[in-house]
C-alpha positions as CSV (number, residue, x, y, z in Angstrom):
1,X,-12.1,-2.3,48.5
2,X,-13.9,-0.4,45.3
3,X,-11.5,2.3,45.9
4,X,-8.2,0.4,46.3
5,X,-9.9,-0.8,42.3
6,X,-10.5,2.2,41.3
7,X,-6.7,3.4,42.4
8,X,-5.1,0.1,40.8
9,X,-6.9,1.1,37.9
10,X,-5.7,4.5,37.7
11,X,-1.9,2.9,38.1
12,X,-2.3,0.7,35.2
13,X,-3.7,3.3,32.9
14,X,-1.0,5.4,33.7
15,X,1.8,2.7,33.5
16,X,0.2,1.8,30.1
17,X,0.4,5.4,28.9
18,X,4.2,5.6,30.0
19,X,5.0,2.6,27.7
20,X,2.6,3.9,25.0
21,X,4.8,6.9,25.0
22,X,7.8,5.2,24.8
23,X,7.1,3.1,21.7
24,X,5.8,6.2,20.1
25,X,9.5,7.8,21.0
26,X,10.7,4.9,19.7
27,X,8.2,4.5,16.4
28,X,8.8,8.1,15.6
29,X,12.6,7.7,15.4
30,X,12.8,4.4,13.5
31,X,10.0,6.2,10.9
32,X,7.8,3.3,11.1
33,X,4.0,3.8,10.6
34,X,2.5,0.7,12.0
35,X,4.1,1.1,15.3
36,X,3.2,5.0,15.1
37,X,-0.5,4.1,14.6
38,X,-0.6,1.4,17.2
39,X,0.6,3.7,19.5
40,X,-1.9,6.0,19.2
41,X,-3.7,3.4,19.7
42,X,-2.5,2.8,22.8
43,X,-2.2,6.3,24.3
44,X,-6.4,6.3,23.6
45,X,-6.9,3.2,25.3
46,X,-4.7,4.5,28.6
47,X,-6.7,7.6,28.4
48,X,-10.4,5.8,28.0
49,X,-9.1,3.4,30.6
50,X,-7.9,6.6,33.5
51,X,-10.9,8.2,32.5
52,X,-13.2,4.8,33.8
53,X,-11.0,5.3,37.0
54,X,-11.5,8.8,37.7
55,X,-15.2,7.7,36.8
56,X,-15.3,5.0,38.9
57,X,-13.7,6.8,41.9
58,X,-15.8,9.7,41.5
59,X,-18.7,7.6,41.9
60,X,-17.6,5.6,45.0
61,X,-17.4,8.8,46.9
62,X,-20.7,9.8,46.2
63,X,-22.4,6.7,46.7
């Protein structure tokens, strides 16, 4: 059950990322700042957010 988590997880951070890069497509070509900067924001929090997958699955292996 941890792992099925850990793998949702994973799926969400990566479905975030996807549509983090898509407003920042779409940010960069309307030349608006705000949307650029949030993001960025948002690319970081899918990448903190696969990294406490991997983390997490990592750690259920081992345990």
């Amino acid at each position: 059950m941890r792992k099925a988590r850990g793998i949702l997880s994973l799926l969400g951070a990566a479905g975030a990322a996807t549509s983090a890069f898509s407003t920042l497509k779409s940010a960069r070509g309307k030349n608006d700042r705000l949307a650029l900067v949030n993001a960025a924001a948002s690319i970081l929090v899918a990448v903190t957010g696969a990294a406490l997958a991997v983390r997490g699955l990592r750690k259920d292996g081992k345990a």
